[in-house]
C-alpha positions, 0 to 999 in steps of 0.5 A: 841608646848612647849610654853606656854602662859599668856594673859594680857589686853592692853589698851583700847582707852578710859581709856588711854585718857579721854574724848575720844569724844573731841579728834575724830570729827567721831563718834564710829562705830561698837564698834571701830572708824570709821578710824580704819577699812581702814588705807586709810581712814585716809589719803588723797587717793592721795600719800598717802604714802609719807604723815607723821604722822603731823596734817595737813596730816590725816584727822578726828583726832584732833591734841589734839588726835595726841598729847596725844594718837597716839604720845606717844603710836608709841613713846612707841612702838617703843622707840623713841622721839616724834618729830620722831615719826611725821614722821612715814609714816601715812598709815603704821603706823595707819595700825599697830594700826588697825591690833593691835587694839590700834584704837579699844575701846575694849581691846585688848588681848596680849599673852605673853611667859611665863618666857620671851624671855628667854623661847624659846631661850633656846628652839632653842639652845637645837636644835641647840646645838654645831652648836651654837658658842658662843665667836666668834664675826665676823669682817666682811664678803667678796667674795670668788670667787662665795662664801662669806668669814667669817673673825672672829675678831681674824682674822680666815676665814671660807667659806659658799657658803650662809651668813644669817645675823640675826643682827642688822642692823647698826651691818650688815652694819658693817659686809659688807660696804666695799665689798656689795655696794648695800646692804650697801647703803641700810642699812645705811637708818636704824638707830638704836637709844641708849636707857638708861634702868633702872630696879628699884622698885621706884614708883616716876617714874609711875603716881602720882595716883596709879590708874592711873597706866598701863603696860605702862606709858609714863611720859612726860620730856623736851628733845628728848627721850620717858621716858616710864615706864613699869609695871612689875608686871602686864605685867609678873603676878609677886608679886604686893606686891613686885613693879618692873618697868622698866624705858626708859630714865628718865630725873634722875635716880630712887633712888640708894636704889631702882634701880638694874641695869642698861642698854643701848640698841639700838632700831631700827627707822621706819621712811618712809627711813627706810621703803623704804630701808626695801622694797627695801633690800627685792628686792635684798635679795640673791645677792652676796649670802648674806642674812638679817635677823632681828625684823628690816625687819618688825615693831621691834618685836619678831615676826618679828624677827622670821618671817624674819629668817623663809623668808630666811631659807625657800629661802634657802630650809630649812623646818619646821613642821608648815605652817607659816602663813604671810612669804614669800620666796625669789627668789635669787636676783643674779643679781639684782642692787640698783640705788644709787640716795638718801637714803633720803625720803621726807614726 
């Protein structure tokens, strides 16, 4: 009830790439493409699960629409390089760009948290307040008997009789690979990937035409990372007479007269192991009495995030005002087991 919003217009299919008739061999249906309104229309029926995202395996689209439209919007979305974004599971991912409607010819339109992120964290930690414990980074966790054991990183041990971890997770992997074999074998199918960030007002890093500019613009480099560019200005509602940009691995870096900081962040992949290793790590969620959380149970964002940590409070027996729409309680999973056979999916 605290938030507060602002909405912003995403991009539209057809002023993101021109002309549009050229990339897609079926026509415009209702105002959007004929694929967009079943996922399964863009794949073959038959397994279509294990297809990836590779010309050969959709159907309808041209290779010049993969290449210049589908290809670096996931890359984008997901900040990650293109050739690994070709195999992202094909249904998965066109069923995110329908339900998101990145394969409509309308614009969308997105909410935004007014002042960020930062908003309703601050939120949360005025309810949580001393329960929050700052500066105590946790080494790894353990059994102890039928309870789990925390070991902080300066050696001090503490007991729960239920551990969630809301973490990353190659940082829960961490956490637990020498005590949760299961769990572990699971995690190590999600990686994350180190992504150089810029905060910058230098304009040699958005389009040549201004016109051209858009809240996100992806600049094409040699090598593997995306170099995407974000438009501050528009994407916040600040002053467009003062230009901000943030900048995902460019090939140089903005000039040292224009840049402010710079950071490195880690950004989870989602491709088909990683989503097998999601759904199975769901099946087993409450073993040993240990639980995860994270942006990386759905598709990497906020929402995720908050819906995953919603899923296990609420196994847990936790409660909250609202109904929450799209979450899903847990039934322990005490004694189930993972079969270690691969972590490896095949396209």
């Amino acid at each position: 009830p605290d938030a507060h919003c602002a909405m912003t217009r995403g991009p539209s299919i057809e002023t993101s790439i021109a002309p549009l008739r050229s990339f897609v061999s079926e026509p415009m249906r209702h105002g959007r493409l004929f694929l967009a309104g079943d996922a399964a229309h863009i794949v073959p029926p038959t397994g279509a699960k294990g297809l990836n995202l590779a010309a050969s395996d959709v159907k309808y689209l041209s290779s010049a629409f993969i290449d210049h439209y589908i290809v670096p919007m996931g890359a984008a979305i997901w900040s990650t390089p293109e050739r690994e974004i070709l195999s992202y599971p094909a249904q998965s991912f066109f069923q995110f760009f329908d339900n998101h409607r990145l394969m409509h010819k309308e614009r969308p339109k997105w909410r935004t948290v007014t002042g960020g992120s930062q908003s309703y964290v601050r939120k949360a930690a005025e309810a949580l307040g001393n329960r929050i414990r700052t500066g105590a980074g946790v080494g790894r966790i353990q059994p102890f008997g039928n309870r789990v054991a925390v070991v902080l990183e300066d050696g001090h041990t503490e007991v729960f009789d239920e551990v969630i971890l809301a973490a990353h997770s190659d940082q829960s992997l961490r956490m637990i690979m020498d005590h949760y074999e299961d769990q572990a074998f699971l995690l190590r199918s999600i990686r994350y990937r180190p992504n150089s960030i810029w905060l910058h007002r230098d304009p040699s890093l958005m389009p040549k035409k201004k016109n051209a500019w858009a809240s996100w613009n992806v600049l094409k480099q040699e090598g593997d990372d995306i170099c995407l560019t974000y438009w501050m200005n528009r994407l916040q509602g600040l002053d467009p007479s003062r230009p901000l940009f943030i900048t995902l691995n460019p090939a140089a870096p903005p000039r040292e007269d224009l840049a402010f900081h710079h950071y490195a962040f880690d950004h989870p992949q989602f491709d088909a192991a990683a989503e097998a290793a999601v759904r199975s790590l769901k099946r087993i969620q409450g073993k040993d009495n240990i639980w995860f959380a994270g942006a990386w149970m759905g598709r990497g964002f906020h929402e995720d995030g908050l819906k995953a940590g919603l899923s296990a409070a609420l196994s847990l027996g936790g409660s909250v005002s609202w109904k929450p729409e799209g979450v899903e309680a847990w039934t322990p999973a005490r004694g189930a087991s993972v079969v270690h056979v691969s972590a490896e999916v095949s396209a």
